[in-house]
N, C-alpha and C positions, 0 to 999 in steps of 0.2 A: 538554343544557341549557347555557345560554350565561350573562357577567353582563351583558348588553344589555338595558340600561335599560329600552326599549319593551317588552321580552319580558315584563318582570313587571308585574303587575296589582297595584294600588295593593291597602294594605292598608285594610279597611274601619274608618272611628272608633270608638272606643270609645266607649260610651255615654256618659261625663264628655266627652269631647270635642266631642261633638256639642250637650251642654249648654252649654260655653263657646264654639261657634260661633254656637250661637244668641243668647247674652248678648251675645258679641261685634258680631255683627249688628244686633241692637238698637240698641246705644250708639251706632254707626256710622251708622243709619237716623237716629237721633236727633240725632246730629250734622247729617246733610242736611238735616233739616227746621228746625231751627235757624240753618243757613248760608241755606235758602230763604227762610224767613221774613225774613229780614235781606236777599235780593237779589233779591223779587218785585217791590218797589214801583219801582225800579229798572229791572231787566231784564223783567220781566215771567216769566209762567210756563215758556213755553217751554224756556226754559234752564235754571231749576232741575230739570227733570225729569233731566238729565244728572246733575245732583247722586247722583240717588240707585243711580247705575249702580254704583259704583266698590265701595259697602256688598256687594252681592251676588258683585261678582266677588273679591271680597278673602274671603267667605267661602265662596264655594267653591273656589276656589283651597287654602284650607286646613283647611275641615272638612266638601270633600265636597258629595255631590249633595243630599244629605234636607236640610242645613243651610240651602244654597244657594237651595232652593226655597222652603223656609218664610222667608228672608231677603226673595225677591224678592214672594212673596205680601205681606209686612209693606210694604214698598216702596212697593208700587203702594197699599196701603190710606191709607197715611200721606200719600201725593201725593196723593190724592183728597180724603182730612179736609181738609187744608192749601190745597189749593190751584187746585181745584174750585168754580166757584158750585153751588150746591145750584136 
């Protein structure tokens, strides 16, 4: 057994954690569609979709793959509400 880094297997979140990943995530979704709705009339849709890349990699990055997933699910839902013709 070595202490190299790659060798060990991350530890999985605690259940509060993955609560404040998801809250976290949230706010952050919320923030992109806030920023998009402010730089669609603008830029047009396109570009705002990039907006909402950064929410999901910022919460997986630190709470993880369940967080991460249900982040990018919210994501993609929010860009559609917002920014989608129906």
């Amino acid at each position: 057994m070595t202490n190299d880094p790659l060798e060990r297997s991350p530890a999985a979140p605690s259940p509060a954690m993955h609560v404040a990943g998801l809250v976290l995530a949230a706010l952050l979704i919320l923030a992109a569609a806030v920023a998009g709705l402010l730089m669609a009339p603008r830029w047009g849709t396109s570009s705002v979709a990039l907006l909402f890349l950064p929410p999901v990699l910022v919460t997986a990055r630190y709470f993880g793959l369940k967080s991460a997933l249900v982040a990018a699910f919210a994501a993609a839902l929010a860009f559609n509400y917002f920014f989608t013709e129906p």
